[in-house]
C-alpha positions as a Markdown table, in Angstrom:
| # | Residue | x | y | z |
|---|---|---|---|---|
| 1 | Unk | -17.1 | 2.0 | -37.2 |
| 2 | Unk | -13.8 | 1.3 | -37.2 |
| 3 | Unk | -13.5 | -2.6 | -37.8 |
| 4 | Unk | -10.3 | -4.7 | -36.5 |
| 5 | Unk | -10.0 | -8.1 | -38.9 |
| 6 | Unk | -7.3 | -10.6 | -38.7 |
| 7 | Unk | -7.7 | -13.3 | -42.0 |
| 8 | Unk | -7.3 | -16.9 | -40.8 |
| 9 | Unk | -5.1 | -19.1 | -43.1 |
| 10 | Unk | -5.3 | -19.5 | -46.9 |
| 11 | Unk | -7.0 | -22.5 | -48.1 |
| 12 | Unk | -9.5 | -24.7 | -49.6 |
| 13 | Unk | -12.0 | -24.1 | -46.9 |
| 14 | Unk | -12.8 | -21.0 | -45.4 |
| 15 | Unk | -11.5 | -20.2 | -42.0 |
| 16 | Unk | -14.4 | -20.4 | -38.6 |
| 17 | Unk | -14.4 | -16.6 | -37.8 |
| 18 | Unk | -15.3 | -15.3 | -34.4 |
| 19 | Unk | -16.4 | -11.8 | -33.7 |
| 20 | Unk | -15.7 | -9.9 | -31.1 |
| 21 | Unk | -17.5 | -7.3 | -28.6 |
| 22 | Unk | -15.8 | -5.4 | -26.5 |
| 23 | Unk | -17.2 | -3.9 | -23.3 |
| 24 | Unk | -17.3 | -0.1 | -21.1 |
| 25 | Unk | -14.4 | 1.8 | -21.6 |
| 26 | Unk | -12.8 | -0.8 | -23.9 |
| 27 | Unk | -11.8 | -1.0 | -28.0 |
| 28 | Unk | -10.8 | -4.0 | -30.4 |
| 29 | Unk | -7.1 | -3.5 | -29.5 |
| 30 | Unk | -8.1 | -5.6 | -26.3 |
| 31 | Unk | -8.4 | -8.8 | -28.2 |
| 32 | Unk | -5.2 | -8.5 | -30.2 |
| 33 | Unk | -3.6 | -11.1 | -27.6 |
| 34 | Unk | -6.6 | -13.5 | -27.8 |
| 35 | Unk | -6.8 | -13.3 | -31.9 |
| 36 | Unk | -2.8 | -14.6 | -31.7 |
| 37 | Unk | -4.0 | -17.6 | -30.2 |
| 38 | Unk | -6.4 | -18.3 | -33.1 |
| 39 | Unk | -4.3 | -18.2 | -36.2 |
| 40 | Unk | -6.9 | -21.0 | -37.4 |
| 41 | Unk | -9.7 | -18.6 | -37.0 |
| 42 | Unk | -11.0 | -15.1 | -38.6 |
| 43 | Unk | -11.3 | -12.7 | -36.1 |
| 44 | Unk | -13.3 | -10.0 | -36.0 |
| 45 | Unk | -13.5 | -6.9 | -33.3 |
| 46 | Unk | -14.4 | -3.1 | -33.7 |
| 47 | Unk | -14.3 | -0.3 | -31.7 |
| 48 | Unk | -18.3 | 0.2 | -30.6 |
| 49 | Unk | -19.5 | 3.5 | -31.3 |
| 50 | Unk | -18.5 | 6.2 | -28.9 |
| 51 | Unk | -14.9 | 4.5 | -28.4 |
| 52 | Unk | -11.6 | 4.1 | -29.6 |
| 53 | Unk | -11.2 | 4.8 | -33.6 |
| 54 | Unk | -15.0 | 5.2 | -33.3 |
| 55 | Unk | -15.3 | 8.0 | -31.4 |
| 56 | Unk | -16.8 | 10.1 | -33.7 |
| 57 | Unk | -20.0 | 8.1 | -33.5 |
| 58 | Unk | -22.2 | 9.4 | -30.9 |
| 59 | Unk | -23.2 | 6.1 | -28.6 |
| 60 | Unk | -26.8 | 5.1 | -29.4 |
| 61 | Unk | -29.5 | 5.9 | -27.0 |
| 62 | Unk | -31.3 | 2.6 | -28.3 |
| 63 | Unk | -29.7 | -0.8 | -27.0 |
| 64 | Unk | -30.6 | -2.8 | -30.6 |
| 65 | Unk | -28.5 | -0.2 | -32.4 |
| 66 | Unk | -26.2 | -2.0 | -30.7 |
| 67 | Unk | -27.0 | -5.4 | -31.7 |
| 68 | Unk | -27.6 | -4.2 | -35.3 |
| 69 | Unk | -23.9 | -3.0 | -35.5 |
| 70 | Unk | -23.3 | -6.5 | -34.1 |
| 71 | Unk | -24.8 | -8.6 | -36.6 |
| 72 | Unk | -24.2 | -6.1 | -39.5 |
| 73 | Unk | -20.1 | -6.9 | -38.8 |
| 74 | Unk | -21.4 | -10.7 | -38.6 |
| 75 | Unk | -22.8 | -10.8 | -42.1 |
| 76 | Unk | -24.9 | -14.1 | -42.6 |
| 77 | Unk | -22.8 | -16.5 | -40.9 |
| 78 | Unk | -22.6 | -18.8 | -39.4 |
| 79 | Unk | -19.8 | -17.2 | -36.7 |
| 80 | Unk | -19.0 | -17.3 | -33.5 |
| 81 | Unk | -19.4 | -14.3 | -30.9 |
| 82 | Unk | -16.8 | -13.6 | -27.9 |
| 83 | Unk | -18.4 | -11.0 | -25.8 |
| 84 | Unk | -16.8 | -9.3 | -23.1 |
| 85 | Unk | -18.4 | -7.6 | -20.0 |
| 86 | Unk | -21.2 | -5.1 | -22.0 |
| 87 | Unk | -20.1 | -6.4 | -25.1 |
| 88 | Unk | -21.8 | -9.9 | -23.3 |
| 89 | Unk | -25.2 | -8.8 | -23.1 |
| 90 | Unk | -25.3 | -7.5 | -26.8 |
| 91 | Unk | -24.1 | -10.6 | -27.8 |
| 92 | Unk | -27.1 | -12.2 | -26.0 |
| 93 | Unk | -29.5 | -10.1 | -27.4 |
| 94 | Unk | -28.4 | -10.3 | -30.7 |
| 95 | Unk | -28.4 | -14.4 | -30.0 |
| 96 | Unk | -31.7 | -13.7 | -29.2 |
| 97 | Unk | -32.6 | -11.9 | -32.3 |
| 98 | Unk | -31.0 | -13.2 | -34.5 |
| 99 | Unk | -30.1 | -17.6 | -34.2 |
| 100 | Unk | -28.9 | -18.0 | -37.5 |
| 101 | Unk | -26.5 | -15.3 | -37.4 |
| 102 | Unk | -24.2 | -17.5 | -34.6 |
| 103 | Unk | -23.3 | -21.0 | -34.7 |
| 104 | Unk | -22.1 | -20.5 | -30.9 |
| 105 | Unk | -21.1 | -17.6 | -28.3 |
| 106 | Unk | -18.6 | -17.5 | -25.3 |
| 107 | Unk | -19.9 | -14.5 | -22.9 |
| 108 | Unk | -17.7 | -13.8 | -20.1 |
| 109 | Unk | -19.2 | -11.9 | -16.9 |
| 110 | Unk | -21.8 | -9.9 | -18.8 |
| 111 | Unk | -23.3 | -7.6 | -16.1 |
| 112 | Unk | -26.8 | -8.0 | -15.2 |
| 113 | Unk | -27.4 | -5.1 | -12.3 |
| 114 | Unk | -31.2 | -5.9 | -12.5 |
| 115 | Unk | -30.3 | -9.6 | -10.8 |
| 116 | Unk | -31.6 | -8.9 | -6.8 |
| 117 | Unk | -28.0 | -9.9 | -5.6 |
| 118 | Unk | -26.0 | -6.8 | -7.9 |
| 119 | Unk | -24.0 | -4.6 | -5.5 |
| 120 | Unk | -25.4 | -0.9 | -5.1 |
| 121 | Unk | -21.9 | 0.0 | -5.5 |
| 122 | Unk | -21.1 | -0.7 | -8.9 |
| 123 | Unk | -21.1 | 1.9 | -11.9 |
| 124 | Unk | -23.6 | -0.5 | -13.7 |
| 125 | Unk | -26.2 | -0.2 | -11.0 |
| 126 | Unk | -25.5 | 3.6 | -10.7 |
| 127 | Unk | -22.7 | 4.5 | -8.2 |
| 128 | Unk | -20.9 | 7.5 | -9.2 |
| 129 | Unk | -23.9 | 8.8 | -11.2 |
| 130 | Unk | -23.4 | 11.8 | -9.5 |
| 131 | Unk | -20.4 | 13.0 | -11.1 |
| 132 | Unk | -19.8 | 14.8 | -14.4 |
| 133 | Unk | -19.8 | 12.4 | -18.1 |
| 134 | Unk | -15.7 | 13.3 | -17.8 |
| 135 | Unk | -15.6 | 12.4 | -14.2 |
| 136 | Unk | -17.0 | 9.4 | -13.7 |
| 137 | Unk | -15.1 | 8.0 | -17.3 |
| 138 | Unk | -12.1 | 8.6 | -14.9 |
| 139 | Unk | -13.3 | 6.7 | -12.1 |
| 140 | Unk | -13.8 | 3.8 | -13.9 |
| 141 | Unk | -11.0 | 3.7 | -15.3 |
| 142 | Unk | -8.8 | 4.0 | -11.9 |
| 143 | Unk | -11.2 | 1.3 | -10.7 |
| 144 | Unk | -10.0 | -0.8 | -14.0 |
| 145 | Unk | -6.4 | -0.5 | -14.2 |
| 146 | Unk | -5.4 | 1.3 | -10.7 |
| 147 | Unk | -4.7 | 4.8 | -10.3 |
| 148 | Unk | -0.6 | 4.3 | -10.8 |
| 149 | Unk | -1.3 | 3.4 | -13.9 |
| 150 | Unk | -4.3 | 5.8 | -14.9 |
| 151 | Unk | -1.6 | 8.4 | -13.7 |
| 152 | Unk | 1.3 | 7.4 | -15.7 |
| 153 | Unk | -0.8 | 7.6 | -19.0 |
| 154 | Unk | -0.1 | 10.2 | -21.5 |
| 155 | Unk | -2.6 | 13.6 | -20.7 |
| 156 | Unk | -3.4 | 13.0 | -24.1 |
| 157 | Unk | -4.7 | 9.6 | -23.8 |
| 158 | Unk | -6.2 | 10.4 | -20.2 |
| 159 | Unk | -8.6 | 13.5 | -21.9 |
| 160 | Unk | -9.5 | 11.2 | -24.6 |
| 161 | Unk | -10.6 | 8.2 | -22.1 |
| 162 | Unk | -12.2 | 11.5 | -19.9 |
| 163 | Unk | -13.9 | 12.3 | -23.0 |
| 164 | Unk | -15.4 | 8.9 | -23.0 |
| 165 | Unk | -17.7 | 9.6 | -20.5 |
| 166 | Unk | -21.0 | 10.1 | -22.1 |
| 167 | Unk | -20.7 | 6.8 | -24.2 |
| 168 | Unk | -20.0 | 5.4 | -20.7 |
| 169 | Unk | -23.4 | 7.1 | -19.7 |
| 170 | Unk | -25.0 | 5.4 | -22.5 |
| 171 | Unk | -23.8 | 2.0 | -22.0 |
| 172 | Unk | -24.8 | 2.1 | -17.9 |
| 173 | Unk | -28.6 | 3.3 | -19.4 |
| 174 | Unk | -28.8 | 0.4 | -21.5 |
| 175 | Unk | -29.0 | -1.9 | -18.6 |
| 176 | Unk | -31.1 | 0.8 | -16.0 |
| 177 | Unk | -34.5 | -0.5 | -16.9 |
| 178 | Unk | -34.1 | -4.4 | -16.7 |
| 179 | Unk | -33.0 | -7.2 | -18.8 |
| 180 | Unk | -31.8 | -6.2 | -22.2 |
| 181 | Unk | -32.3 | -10.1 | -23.4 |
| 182 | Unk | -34.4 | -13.0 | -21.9 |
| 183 | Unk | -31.8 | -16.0 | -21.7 |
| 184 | Unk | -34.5 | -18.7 | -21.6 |
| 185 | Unk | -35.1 | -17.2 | -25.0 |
| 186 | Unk | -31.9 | -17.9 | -26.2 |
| 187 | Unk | -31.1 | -21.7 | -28.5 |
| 188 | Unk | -28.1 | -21.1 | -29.7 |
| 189 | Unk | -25.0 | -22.5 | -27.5 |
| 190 | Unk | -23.6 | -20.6 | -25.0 |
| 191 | Unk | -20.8 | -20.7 | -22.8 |
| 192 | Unk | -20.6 | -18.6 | -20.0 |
| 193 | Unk | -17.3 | -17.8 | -18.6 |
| 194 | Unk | -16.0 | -16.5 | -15.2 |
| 195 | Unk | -13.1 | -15.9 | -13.3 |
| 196 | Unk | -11.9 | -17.5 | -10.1 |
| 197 | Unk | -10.5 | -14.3 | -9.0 |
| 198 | Unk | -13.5 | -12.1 | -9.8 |
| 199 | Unk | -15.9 | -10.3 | -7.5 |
| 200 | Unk | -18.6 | -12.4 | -6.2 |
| 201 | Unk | -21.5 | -11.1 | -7.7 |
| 202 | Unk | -20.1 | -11.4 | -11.4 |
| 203 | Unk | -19.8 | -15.4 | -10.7 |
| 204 | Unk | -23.1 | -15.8 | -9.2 |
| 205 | Unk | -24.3 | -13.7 | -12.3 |
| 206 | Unk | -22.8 | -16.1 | -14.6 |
| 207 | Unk | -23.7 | -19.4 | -12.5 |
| 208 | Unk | -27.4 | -17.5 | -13.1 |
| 209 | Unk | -27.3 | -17.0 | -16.3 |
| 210 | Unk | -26.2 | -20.8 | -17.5 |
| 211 | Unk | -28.3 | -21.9 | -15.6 |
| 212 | Unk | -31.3 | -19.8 | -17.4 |
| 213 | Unk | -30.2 | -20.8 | -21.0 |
| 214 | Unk | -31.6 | -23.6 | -22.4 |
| 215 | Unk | -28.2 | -24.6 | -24.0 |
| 216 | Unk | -25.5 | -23.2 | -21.5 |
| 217 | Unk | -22.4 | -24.5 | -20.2 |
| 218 | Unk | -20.6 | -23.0 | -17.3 |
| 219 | Unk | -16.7 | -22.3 | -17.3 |
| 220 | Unk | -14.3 | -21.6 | -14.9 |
| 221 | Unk | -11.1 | -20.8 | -15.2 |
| 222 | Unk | -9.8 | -20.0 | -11.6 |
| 223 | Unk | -7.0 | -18.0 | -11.7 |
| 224 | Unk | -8.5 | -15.1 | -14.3 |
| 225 | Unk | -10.9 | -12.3 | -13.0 |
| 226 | Unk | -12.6 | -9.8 | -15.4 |
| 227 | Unk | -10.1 | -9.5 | -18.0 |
| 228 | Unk | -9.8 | -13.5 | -18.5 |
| 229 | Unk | -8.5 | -12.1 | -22.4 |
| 230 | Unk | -6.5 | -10.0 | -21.2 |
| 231 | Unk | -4.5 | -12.5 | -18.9 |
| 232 | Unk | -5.3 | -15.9 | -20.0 |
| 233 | Unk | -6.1 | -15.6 | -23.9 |
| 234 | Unk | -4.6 | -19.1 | -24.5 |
| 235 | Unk | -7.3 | -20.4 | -21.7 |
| 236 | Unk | -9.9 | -17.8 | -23.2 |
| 237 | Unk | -9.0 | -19.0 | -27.4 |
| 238 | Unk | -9.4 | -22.9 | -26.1 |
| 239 | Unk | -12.5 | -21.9 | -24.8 |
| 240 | Unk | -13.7 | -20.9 | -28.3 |
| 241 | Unk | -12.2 | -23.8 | -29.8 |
| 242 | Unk | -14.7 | -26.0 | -28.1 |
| 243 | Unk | -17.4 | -24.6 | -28.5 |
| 244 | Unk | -20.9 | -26.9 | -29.1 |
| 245 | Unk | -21.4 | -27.8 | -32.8 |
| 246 | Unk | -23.5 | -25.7 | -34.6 |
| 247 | Unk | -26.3 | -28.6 | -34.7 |
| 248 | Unk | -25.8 | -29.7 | -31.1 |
| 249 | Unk | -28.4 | -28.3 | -29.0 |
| 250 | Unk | -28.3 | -31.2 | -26.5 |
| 251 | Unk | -26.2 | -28.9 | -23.4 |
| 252 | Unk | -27.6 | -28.4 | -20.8 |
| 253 | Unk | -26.5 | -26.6 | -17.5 |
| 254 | Unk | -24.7 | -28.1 | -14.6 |
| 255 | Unk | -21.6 | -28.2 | -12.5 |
| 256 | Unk | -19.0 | -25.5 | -14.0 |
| 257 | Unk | -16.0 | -27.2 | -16.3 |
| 258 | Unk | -12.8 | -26.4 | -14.9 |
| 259 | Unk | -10.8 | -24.7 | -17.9 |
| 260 | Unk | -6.8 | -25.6 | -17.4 |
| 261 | Unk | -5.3 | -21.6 | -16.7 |
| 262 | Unk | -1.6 | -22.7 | -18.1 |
| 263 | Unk | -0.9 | -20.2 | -20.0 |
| 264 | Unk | 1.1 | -21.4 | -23.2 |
């Protein structure tokens, strides 16, 4: 897989390092703006198999191929994880699998379609499964970034996002047949991240899920939706700045924090 690092500085200790997980239809560039705002840190990202530089890997049909890949780039740790959207819910699985691996995790809206209150009209919990691999990679993507935008991209760069499709397939089958980790499972620290601004079943699916971990802390940063990295990656790095000490096990879930969105 193609493997995105940025060194922290030089120096007697080594640098914290985070890795992160991107989500459907993304790559590591994504995080480029979030990794400036941690020139303290490593940071890690790749391109999940299936997209971006890696698209010469077919997508896995198994879900813990996914986590392997995940805590194959981690090493032995301890790191941080930042996962985004999908790249959430392999984050929390591998937390699951794997505790010694991560000190502490942010997850920001991971999607949980097999939560009663998931919309019917979401790609996640199947709309659109009617159209082709090709097809349905393009709807999501005009659903992402709007269609002025989808139509102003390069044909090149639209056929490769088209050809996307079937690793988009992949990724919705992961989370067709339930849960994909069991949060009360989970001891590591977790903060779970929303957006103000984003659609009301991703916030009640994080209030849900920090409320299920035995060591989760709810965020909110009220002026971000989805793509908090994208738009707020100051608010989004000071978030993984204060994350729980490694041997602090003592949150527990409550009110959502209030993250200041000024952006420096």
């Amino acid at each position: 897989m193609r493997i995105l690092r940025r060194p922290g500085p030089e120096g007697e200790s080594p640098p914290k390092t985070v890795v992160m997980v991107h989500g459907a239809m993304d790559r590591a560039t994504s995080f480029t703006r979030l990794m400036a705002k941690l020139p303290e840190w490593e940071a890690v990202a790749y391109d999940r198999r299936g997209y971006g530089h890696s698209a010469g890997l077919a997508a896995p049909g198994d879900f813990a191929v996914q986590v392997e890949d995940l805590v194959e780039i981690a090493g032995a740790g301890p790191v941080v994880a930042f996962g985004h959207s999908l790249g959430g819910d392999i984050v929390l699985a591998a937390l699951q699998s794997h505790p010694r691996v991560f000190s502490a995790a942010l997850i920001w809206e991971a999607p949980m379609p097999w939560m009663p209150f998931w919309p019917d009209d979401t790609a996640s919990r199947g709309a659109t499964s009617q159209l082709s691999p090709d097809e349905r990679a393009e709807w999501f993507m005009r659903r992402m970034v709007g269609d002025k935008l989808w139509e102003r991209l390069p044909a090149a760069t639209r056929a490769a996002r088209r050809s996307e499709g079937v690793t988009l397939q992949t990724d919705f089958a992961y989370l067709s047949h339930g849960p994909v980790f069991d949060a009360t499972a989970i001891t590591v620290p977790v903060t779970v991240g929303y957006g103000g601004k984003s659609r009301p079943h991703q916030r009640a699916a994080a209030h849900a899920l920090a409320e299920a971990l035995p060591a989760g802390q709810l965020v909110c940063v009220p002026e971000a939706g989805h793509g908090a990295h994208l738009t707020h990656p100051a608010v989004v790095a000071d978030l993984i700045r204060e994350l729980p000490d490694p041997c602090d096990r003592s949150a527990t879930p409550g009110e959502p924090a209030v993250a200041d969105s000024h952006e420096a």
